[in-house]
C-alpha positions in Angstrom: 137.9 97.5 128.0 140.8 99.2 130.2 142.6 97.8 132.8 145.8 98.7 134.2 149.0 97.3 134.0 149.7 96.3 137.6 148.7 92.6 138.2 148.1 92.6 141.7 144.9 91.0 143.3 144.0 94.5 144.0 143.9 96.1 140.8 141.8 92.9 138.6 139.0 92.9 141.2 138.7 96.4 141.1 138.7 96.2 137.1 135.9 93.3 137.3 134.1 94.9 139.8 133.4 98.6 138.0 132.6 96.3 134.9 130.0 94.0 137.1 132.4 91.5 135.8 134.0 88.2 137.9 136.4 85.9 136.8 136.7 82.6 138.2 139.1 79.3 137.6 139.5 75.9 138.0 141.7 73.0 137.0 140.4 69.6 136.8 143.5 66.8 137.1 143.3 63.2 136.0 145.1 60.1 137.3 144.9 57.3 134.5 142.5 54.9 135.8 140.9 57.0 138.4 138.1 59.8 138.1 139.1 63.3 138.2 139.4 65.6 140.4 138.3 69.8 140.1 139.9 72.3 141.6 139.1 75.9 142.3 141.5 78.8 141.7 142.0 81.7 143.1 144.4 84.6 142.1 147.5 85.1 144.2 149.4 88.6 142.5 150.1 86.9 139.1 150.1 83.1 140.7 146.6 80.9 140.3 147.0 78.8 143.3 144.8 76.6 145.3 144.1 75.5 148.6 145.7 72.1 147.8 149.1 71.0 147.2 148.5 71.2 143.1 151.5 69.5 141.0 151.8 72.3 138.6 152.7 76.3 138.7 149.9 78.4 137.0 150.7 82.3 136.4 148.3 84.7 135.0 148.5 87.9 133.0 145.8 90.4 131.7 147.2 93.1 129.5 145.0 95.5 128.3 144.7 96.0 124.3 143.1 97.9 121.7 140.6 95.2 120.6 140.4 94.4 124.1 141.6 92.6 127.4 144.4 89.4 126.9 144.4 87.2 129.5 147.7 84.6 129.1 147.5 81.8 131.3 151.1 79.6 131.3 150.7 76.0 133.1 153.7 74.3 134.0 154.0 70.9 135.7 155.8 70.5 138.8 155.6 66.6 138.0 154.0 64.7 135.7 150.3 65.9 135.3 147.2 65.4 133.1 144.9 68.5 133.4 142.0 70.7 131.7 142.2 74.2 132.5 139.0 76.5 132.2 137.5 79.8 132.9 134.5 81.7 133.6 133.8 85.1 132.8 130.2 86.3 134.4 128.6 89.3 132.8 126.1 90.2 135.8 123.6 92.9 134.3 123.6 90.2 131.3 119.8 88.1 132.8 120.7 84.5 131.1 117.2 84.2 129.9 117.4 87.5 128.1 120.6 87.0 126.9 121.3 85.6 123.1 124.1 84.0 121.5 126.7 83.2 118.6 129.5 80.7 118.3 129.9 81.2 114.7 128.7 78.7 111.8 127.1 76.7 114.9 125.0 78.6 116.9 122.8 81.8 116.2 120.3 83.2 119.2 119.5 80.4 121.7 119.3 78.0 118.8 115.8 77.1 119.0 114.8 76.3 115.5 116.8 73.3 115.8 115.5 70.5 117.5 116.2 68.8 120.4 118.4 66.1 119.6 120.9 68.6 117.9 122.2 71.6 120.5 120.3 74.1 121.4 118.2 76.2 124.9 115.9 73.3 124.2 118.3 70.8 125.7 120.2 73.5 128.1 120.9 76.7 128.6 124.7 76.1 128.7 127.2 74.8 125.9 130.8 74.7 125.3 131.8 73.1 122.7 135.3 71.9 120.5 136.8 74.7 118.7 136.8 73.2 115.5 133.2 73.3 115.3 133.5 76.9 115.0 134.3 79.1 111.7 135.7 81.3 114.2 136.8 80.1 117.9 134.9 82.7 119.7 131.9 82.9 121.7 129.6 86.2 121.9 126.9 87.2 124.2 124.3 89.9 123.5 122.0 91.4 125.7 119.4 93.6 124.0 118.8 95.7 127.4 121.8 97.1 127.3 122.6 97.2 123.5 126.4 96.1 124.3 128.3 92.4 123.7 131.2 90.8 124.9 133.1 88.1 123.3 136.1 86.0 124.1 138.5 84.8 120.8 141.2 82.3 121.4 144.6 83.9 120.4 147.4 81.2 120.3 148.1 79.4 116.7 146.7 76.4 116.3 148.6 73.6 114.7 147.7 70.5 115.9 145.1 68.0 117.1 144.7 64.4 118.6 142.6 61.7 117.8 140.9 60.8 121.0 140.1 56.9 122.3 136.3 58.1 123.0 133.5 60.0 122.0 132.7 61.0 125.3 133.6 60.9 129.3 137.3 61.6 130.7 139.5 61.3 128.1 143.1 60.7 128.0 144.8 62.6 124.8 147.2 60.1 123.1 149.2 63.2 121.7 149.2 66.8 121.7 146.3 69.2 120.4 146.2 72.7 120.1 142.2 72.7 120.3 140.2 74.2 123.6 136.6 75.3 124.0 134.4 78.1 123.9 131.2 78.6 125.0 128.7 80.2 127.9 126.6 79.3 130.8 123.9 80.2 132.5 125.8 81.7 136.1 122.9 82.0 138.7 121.6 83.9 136.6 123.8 85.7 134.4 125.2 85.0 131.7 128.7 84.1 131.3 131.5 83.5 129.0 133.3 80.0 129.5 136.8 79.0 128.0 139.4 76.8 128.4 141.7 73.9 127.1 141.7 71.1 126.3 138.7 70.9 124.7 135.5 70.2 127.3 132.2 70.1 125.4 129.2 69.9 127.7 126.5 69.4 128.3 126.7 66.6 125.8 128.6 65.9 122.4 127.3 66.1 119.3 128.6 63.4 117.4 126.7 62.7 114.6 123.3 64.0 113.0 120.4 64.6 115.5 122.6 62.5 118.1 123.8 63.9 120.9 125.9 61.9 123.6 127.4 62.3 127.2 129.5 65.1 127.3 133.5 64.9 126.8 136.5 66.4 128.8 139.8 66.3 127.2 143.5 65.7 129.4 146.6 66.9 128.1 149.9 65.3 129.8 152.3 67.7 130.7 155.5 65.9 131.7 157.6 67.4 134.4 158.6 71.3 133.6 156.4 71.1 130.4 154.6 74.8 129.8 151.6 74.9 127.9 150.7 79.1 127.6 147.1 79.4 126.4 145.5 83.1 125.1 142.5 84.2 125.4 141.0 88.0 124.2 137.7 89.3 125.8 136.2 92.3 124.7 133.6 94.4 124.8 131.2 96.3 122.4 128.2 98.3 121.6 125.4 96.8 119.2 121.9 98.1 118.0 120.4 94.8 117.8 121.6 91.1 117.0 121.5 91.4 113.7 124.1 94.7 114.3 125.8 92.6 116.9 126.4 89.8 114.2 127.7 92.2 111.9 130.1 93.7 114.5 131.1 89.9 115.5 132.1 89.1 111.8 134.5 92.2 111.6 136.3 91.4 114.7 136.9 87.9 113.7 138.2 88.8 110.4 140.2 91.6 111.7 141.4 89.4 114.6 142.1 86.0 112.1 143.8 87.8 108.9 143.1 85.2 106.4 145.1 85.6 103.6 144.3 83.8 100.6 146.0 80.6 99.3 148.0 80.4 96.3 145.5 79.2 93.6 145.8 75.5 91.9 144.0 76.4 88.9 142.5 79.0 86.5 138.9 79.4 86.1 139.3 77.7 82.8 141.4 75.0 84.1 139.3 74.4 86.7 136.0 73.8 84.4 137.7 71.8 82.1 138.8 69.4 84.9 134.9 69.7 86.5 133.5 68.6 82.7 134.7 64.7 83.5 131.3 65.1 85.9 128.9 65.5 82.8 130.8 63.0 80.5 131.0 60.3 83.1 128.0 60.8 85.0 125.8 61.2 82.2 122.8 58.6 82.2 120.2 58.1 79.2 118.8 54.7 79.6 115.6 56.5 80.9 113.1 58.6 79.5 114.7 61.7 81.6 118.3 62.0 80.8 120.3 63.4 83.8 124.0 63.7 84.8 124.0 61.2 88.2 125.1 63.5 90.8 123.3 62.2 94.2 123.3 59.6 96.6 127.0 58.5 95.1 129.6 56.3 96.9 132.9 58.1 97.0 134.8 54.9 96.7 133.7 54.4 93.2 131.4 57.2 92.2 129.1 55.0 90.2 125.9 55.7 88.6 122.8 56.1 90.4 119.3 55.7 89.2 118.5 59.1 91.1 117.5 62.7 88.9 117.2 65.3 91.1 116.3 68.9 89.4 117.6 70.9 92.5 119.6 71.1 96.4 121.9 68.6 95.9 121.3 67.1 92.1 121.1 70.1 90.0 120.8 68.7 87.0 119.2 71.2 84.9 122.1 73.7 86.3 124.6 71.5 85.0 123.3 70.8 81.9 123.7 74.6 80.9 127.0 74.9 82.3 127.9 71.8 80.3 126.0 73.2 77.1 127.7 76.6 77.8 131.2 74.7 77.9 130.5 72.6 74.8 130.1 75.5 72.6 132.9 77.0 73.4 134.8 74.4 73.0 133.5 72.8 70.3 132.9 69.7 72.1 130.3 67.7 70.1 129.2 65.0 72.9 128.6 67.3 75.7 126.5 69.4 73.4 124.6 66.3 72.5 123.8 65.2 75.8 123.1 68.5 77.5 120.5 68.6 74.5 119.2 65.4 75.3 118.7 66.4 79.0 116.8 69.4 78.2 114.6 67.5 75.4 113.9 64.6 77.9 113.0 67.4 80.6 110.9 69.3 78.3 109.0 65.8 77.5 108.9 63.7 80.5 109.8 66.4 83.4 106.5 68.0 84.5 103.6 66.9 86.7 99.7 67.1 85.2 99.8 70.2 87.1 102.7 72.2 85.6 105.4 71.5 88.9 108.8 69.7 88.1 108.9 66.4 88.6 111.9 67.2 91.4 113.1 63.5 92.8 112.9 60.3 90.7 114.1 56.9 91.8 114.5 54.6 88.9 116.5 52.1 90.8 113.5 51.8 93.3 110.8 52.8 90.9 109.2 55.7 92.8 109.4 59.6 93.1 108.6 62.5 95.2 105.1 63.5 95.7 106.0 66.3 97.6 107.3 69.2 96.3 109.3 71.9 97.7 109.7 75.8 96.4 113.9 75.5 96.7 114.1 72.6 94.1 111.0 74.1 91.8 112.9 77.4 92.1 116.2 76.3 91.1 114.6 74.1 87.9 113.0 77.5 87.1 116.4 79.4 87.5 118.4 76.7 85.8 116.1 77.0 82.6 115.6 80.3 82.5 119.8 80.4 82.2 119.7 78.5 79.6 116.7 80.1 77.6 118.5 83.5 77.9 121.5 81.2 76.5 119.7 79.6 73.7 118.4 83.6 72.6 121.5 85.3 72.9 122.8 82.3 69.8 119.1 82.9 68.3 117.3 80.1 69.2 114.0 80.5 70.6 112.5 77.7 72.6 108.7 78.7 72.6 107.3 74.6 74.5 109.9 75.4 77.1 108.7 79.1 77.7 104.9 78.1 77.9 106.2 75.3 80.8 107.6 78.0 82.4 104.7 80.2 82.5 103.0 77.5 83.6 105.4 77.0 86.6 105.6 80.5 87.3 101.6 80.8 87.5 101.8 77.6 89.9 104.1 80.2 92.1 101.1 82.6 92.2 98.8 80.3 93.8 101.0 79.5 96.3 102.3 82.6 97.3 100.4 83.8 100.9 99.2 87.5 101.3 102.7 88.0 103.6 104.8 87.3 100.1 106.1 84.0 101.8 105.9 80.5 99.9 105.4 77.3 102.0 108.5 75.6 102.1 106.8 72.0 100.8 103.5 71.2 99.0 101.9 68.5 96.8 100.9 68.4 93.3 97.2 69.7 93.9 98.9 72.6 95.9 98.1 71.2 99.2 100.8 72.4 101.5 102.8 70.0 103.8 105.0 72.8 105.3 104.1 76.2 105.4 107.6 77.4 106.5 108.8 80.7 105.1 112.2 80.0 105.3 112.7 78.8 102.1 110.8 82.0 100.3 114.0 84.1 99.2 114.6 81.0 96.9 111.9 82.0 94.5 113.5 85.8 94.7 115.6 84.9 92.1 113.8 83.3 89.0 110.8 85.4 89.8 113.3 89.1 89.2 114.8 86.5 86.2 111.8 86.1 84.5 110.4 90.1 84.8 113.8 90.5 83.0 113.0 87.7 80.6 109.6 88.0 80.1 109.2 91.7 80.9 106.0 91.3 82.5 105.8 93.2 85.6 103.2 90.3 87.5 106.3 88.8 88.1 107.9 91.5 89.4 105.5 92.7 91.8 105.6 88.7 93.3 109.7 89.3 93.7 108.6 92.5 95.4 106.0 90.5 98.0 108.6 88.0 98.7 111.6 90.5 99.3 109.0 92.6 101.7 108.4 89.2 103.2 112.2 88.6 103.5 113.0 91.9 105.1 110.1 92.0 107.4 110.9 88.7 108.4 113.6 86.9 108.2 116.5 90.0 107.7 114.8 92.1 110.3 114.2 89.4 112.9 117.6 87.7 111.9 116.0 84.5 111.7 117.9 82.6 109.0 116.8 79.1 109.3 115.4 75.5 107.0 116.6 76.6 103.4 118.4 73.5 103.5 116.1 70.4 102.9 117.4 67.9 104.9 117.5 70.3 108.2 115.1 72.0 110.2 117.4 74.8 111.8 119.7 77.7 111.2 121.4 77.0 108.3 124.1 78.7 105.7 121.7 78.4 103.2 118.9 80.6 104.2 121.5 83.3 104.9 123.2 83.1 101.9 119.5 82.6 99.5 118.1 86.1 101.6 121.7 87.4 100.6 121.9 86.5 96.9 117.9 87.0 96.7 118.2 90.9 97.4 121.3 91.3 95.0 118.9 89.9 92.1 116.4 92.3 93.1 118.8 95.5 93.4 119.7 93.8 89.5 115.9 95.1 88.9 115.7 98.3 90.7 116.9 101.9 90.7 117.6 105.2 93.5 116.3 104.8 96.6 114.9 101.5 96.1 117.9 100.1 95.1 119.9 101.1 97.7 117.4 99.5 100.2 117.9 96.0 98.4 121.6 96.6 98.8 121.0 97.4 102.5 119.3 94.4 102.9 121.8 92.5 100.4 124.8 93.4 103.3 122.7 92.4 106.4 122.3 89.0 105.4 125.5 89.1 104.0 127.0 89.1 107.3 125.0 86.5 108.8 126.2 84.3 105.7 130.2 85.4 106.2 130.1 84.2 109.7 129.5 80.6 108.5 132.7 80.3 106.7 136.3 79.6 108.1 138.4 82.1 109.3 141.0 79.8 110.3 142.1 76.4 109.5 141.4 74.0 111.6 144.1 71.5 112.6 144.1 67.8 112.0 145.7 64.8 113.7 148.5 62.6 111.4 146.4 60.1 110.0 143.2 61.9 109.2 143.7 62.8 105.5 142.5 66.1 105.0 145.1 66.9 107.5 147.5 64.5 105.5 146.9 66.1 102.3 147.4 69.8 103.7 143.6 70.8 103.4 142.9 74.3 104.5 139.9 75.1 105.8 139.8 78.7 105.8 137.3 80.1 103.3 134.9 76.8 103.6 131.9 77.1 105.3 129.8 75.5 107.4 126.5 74.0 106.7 124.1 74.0 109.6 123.5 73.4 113.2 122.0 69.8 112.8 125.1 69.3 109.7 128.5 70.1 111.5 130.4 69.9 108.4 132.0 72.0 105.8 131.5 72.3 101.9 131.4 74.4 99.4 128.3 75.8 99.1 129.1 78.8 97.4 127.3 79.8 93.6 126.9 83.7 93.2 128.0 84.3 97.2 131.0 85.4 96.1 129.7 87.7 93.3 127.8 89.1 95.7 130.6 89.9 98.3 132.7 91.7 95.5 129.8 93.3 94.3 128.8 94.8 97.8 132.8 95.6 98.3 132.2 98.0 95.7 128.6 99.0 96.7 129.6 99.7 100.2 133.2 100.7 99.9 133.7 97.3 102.3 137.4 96.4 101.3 136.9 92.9 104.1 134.6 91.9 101.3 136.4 91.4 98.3 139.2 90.4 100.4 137.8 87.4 101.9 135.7 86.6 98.6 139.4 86.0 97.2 139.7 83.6 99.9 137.0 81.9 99.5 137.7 81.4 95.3 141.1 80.3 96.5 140.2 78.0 98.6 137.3 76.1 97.3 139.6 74.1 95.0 141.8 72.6 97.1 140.3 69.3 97.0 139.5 69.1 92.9 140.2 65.1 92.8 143.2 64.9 89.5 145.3 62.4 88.4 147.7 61.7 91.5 146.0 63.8 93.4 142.4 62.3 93.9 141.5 62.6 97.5 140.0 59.7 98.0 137.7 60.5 95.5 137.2 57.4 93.1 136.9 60.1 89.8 138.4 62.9 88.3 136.5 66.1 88.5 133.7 64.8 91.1 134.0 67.3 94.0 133.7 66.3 97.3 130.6 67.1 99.6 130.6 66.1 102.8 134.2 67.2 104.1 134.0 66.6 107.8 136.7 69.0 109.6 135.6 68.4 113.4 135.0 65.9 115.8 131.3 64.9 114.0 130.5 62.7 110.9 127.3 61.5 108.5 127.4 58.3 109.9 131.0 57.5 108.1 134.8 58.0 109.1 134.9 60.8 111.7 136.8 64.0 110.9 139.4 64.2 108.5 137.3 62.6 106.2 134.1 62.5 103.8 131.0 60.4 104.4 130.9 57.7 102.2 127.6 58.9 100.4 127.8 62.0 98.5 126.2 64.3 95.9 128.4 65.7 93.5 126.0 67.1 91.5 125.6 70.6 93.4 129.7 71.1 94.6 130.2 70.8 90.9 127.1 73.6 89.8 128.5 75.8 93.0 131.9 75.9 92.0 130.8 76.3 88.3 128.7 79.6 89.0 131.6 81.1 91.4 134.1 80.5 88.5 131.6 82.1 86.2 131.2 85.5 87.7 129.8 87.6 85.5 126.1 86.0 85.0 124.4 87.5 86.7 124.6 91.6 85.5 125.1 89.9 81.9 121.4 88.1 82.8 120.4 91.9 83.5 121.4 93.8 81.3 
């Protein structure tokens, strides 16, 4: 995007005109007690002025750069003022309704796999929304008729935030905060970039899960010659398709944030030895399955639960051969024992009459799960077939646990459809209660694990029918959406399972064929990148992430119907250094090592807990923005959480080489 130097009135017009561009203005001011008042702007040489007698000065500049156009806006108040400055950028050969979208780690196409109560086209066709919510605060637009995108990126640091009276209406800030909005709108038909600051979300707020509230518009005081200077950078670029667009988006940001990574708090090693307080004080065997307790935990004293959950959030085969794993090593009799005692009860008690998992059991309430699911069946399979590669690799053969696994993995058969896809829930009888694909790339990975394990090509040519699946579509369509259980939406997890799922099957492949998986490998790959934090977000005194000098940079975000961050992570980051090397992408490896610094900012120590009631039980729901769980608000957790998977995620990111030592 060019534009010349000279600021006149003359010279931007021209600029937006030979784009098909126009930029508009306003500024709405607030007197306490009294409803606001907007007021349209209009450019005057470098001067924003209006038709009224406004009481602050407002110059402009647009600068022309190599990543694109800045536009610096500086406010000063000519008395004291509260104010909320925003901007719209119209694209007109963009039709609205042919447009699609990305604020990153929030909102992907027009959001329609999400329902209605969470944001999405099938609410409105226009949001703006805090920048906080984003893992990067920029809004893209894509129009697939002209194969081009433009995108507008806040530039100015952002240090600080406010805790705001309300959760909605005209809002008063009680302090300073660095955070604006980003978003777009449907403009007569076009579509158009919208910006501005403070924050304005509309055409609601999402406050908490599947609950959407009137919208919110934020006032900053400015007393008498205050300057606020606010930077925006809109550009322009050339894509294939959206899922080219994405990858093109993701670049940028990177390029544009520079996250460096943090200083790390602990070794690999260190780090595991603190996470092993998890299996020795979680550990319950009062019933006849044996399972570390790692779900539906209070923070504020991380006691025992009656609930065993196999995979998502429990993970308790996972962690019994990580603990195993670690025992050995370190010669630590007990955890031996009780990993032992996990997979003995599981191998016993852990089946159906039909060969499934028993996934989800309630002792405290005395019931369990009838309805299965192919993510928590796939991840019992991948846990144990971990472990059975373990147990051979010392000698020991475990022939019970193999036949359950054939067993399982026949099961998988009969459910698979003639597109390669598995529905996404089922019952024991292998009725299906969802026949969602988006769960499919899942079983990816214990089906290439057990060709390798078993070496019987059956299961093989199933990894093969769900990867084509996979490609044809989910990758191809870039339609990521309702790995996660709990969701129905886009979500980090689907990206990251189509991501990891075609790294397993390049493990399994050679030539050509392999360099197709690792094709497919990156383009999900990116999808999955632009979920995590570029930048950290800032947090008013008070809320204690901010307190404690989290980070957020590196964490990612979980869904559109779950505006939170965590640290879903496992092989991700295996997979980003592995494709570094694959594809020669240096942004890769670099932001993997952000990532793995990162993640253990918030390892709850002695004197350094987190508000985390015991020592090695990782944090879930860390909520970073202006949305909770139903609990405490940003700056803090919910007050339920499952340690059980942060624990397995961070234990396979600090255990990188699994994987090729699985496949060799």
């Amino acid at each position: 995007m060019k534009i010349n130097l000279s600021l006149t009135v003359l010279a931007v017009a021209l600029f937006l005109s030979a784009q098909g561009q126009e930029m508009t203005q306003a500024i709405t001011l607030k007197s306490p007690g009294n409803h606001s008042k907007k007021f349209d702007l209009k450019l005057d040489g470098t001067n924003l002025t209006s038709s009224d007698n406004l009481p602050v000065d407002i110059q402009q500049k647009i600068v022309d750069g190599n990543n694109g156009t800045t536009i610096e806006v500086t406010i000063t108040a000519k008395d004291l003022v509260y104010y909320n400055f925003e901007k719209t950028y119209k694209i007109s050969d963009y039709k609205h309704d042919e447009s699609e979208f990305i604020m990153p780690g929030f909102w992907y196409h027009k959001n329609l796999r999400s329902p209605k109560e969470a944001p999405s086209f099938a609410t409105s066709d226009s949001w703006q929304v805090r920048e906080d919510r984003l893992s990067t605060p920029l809004t893209g637009i894509f129009s697939a008729q002209n194969k081009s995108y433009y995108s507008v990126i806040r530039r100015d640091e952002l240090k600080q935030d406010a805790i705001a009276q309300h959760q909605s209406g005209e809002v008063i800030l009680s302090s300073k905060t660095d955070l604006g909005f980003t978003g777009f709108k449907n403009d007569a038909g076009s579509s158009a970039l919208v910006f501005g600051f403070p924050y304005h979300e509309a055409p609601k707020t999402y406050i908490r899960k599947l609950t959407l509230v009137p919208e919110i518009i934020a006032f900053e005081k400015l007393e008498k010659g205050e300057t606020r200077k606010l930077t925006w950078e809109v550009s322009k670029g050339k894509a294939n398709d959206y899922s080219d667009f994405v990858s093109k988006i993701w670049a940028y940001a990177y390029d544009t944030q520079k996250p460096a990574s943090l200083k790390p708090d602990y070794s690999n090693e260190d780090a595991k030895k603190i996470l092993t307080n998890f299996f020795k004080e979680s550990y319950v065997d009062k019933y006849d399955l044996k399972y570390y307790s790692g779900v539906h935990m209070r923070t504020d004293d991380c006691a025992s639960t009656g609930s065993a959950e196999i995979g998502f959030v429990g993970r308790v085969l996972l962690n019994a051969y990580n603990s195993l794993e670690y025992a050995e090593q370190h010669g630590d009799q007990k955890l031996k024992d009780d990993a032992n005692a996990i997979f003995a009860s599981y191998l016993e008690h852990g089946f159906t009459k039909n060969g499934f998992f028993r996934e989800f059991v309630d002792y405290t309430h005395n019931n369990e799960t009838d309805v299965y699911s192919i993510r928590r069946q796939s991840e019992g399979v991948f846990a144990i077939l971990n472990y059975l590669h373990y147990e051979k690799s010392k000698g020991r053969n475990h022939a019970e646990w193999e036949k359950k696994m054939e067993k399982i993995l026949a099961n998988f058969a009969k459910l698979q459809l003639a597109d390669g896809s598995f529905p996404r829930k089922f019952d024991d009888n292998f009725v299906v209660k969802d026949e969602s694909g988006g769960s499919t790339p899942s079983a990816t990975l214990p089906l290439t694990m057990a060709y390798k394990y078993f070496k019987k090509k059956s299961y093989l040519d199933q990894a093969k029918k769900s990867a084509d699946y996979l490609e044809n579509e989910i990758i191809n369509k870039s339609d990521y959406f309702s790995s996660t259980l709990d969701a129905n939406c886009e979500d980090k997890e689907a990206s990251l399972y189509a991501s990891t799922a075609m790294y397993y099957m390049a493990m399994v492949s050679k030539g050509k064929e392999k360099q197709h998986y690792i094709d497919q490998c990156m383009r999900a790959a990116y999808f999955c990148l632009t979920w995590y934090y570029t930048w950290d977000v800032p947090f008013a005194q008070g809320q204690m992430l901010g307190d404690v000098g989290f980070q957020s940079r590196g964490w990612g975000n979980v869904s559109v119907e779950n505006n939170h961050i965590d640290v879903f992570i496992f092989e991700f980051a295996t997979v980003l250094d592995w494709l570094a090397n694959e594809r020669k992408e240096a942004r890769f490896s670099e932001f993997s090592n952000v990532i793995k610094s990162s993640m253990l900012q918030l390892m709850p120590v002695p004197d350094h807990m987190f508000n985390i009631a015991k020592v090695g039980y990782y944090p879930e729901v860390v909520q970073h923005t202006n949305w909770d769980y139903g609990k405490n608000g940003k700056g803090f957790y919910n007050d339920i959480f499952a340690p059980g998977w942060t624990v397995a995620s961070l234990w396979q990111m600090l255990s990188p080489n699994r994987v090729e030592e699985f496949f060799k």
